[in-house]
C-alpha positions as CSV (number, residue, x, y, z in Angstrom):
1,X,49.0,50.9,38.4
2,X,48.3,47.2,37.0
3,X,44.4,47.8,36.3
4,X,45.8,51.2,35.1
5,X,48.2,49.5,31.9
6,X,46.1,46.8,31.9
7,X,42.9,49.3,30.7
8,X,46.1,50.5,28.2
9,X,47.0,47.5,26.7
10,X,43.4,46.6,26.4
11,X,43.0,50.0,24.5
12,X,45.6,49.5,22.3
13,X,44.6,46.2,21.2
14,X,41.4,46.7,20.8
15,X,39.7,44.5,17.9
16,X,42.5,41.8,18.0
17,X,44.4,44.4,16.2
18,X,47.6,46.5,17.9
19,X,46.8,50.1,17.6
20,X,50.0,51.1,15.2
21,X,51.3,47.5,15.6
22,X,51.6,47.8,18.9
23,X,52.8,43.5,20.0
24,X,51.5,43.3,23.5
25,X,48.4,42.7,25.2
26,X,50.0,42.5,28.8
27,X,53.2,44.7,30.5
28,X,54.2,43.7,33.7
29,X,54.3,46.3,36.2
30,X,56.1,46.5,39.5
31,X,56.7,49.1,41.5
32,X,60.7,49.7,42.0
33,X,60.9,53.6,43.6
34,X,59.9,56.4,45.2
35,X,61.8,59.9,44.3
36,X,60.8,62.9,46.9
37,X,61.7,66.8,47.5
38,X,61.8,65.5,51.1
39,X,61.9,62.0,52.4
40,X,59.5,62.9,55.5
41,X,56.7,62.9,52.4
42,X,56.6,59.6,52.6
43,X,54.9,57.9,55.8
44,X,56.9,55.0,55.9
45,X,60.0,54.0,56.8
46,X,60.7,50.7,55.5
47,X,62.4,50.2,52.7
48,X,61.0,47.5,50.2
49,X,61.3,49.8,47.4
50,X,64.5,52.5,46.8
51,X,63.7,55.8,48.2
52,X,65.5,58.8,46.2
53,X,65.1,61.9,48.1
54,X,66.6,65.5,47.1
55,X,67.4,64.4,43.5
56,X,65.6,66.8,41.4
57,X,65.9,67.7,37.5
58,X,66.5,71.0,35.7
59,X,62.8,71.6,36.6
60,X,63.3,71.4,40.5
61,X,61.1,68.2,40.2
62,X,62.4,64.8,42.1
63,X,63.7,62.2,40.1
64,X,64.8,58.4,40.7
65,X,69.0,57.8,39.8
66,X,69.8,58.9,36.2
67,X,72.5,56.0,36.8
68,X,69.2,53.9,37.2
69,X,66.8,54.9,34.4
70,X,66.5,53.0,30.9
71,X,65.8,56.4,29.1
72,X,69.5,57.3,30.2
73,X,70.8,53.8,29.6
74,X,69.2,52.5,26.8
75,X,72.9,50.7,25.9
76,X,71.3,48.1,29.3
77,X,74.6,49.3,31.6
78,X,73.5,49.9,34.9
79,X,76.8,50.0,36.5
80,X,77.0,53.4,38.5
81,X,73.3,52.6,39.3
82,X,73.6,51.5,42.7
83,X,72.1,48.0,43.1
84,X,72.9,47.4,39.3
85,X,70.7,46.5,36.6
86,X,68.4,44.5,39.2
87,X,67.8,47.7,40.6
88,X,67.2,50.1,37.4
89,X,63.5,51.5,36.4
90,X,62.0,51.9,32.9
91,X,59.2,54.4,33.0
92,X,58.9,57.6,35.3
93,X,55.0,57.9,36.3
94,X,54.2,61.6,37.7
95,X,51.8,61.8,40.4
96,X,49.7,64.8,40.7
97,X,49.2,65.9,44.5
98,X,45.5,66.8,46.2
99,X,45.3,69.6,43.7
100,X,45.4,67.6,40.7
101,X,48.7,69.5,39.9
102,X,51.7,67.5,38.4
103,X,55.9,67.6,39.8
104,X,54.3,67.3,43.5
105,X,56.2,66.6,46.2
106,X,54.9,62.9,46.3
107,X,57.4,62.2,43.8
108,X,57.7,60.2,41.0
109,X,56.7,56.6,41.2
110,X,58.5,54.2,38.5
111,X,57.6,50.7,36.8
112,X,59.5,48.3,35.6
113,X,58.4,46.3,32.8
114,X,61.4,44.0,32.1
């Protein structure tokens, strides 16, 4: 995921210039979640990162905590999310599955930039 934004950024800043004034020529990236149809997807049981399992949207695909997500928050209050804004994400990353399909079962994998 770093080599992948870092290929971004790269992109958008190519020629010393920001593509559309774009002001960064590094973001961050850690990852914070894991959101699964089924928590036996995932083949570990430790939990360094949040593990949301059975949360899906209107589509039937899983999602991390609305309560946790800065698209849903943009006002920065986290307080139903439940480790608080240490624990919120900024950007949803779908992974396709073997089949090169998107909304697989392995989830949604989120960065946090901030």
């Amino acid at each position: 995921m770093r080599r992948q934004f870092g290929k971004w950024m790269t992109a958008m800043t190519e020629n010393g210039k920001g593509h559309n004034a774009w002001p960064y020529t590094t973001v961050p990236v850690d990852i914070v979640g894991w959101a699964v149809k089924n928590r036996s997807t995932l083949q570990w049981t430790d939990n360094s990162v949040d593990i949301y399992a059975g949360n899906l949207d209107s589509g039937g695909s899983p999602q991390c905590a609305p309560d946790c997500g800065r698209f849903f928050h943009q006002d920065g209050n986290y307080s139903k999310c439940p480790g608080g804004a240490a624990r919120h994400y900024d950007r949803p990353v779908l992974l396709p599955d073997e089949g090169g399909q998107r909304h697989a079962d392995h989830g949604l994998r989120h960065v946090d930039g901030a």
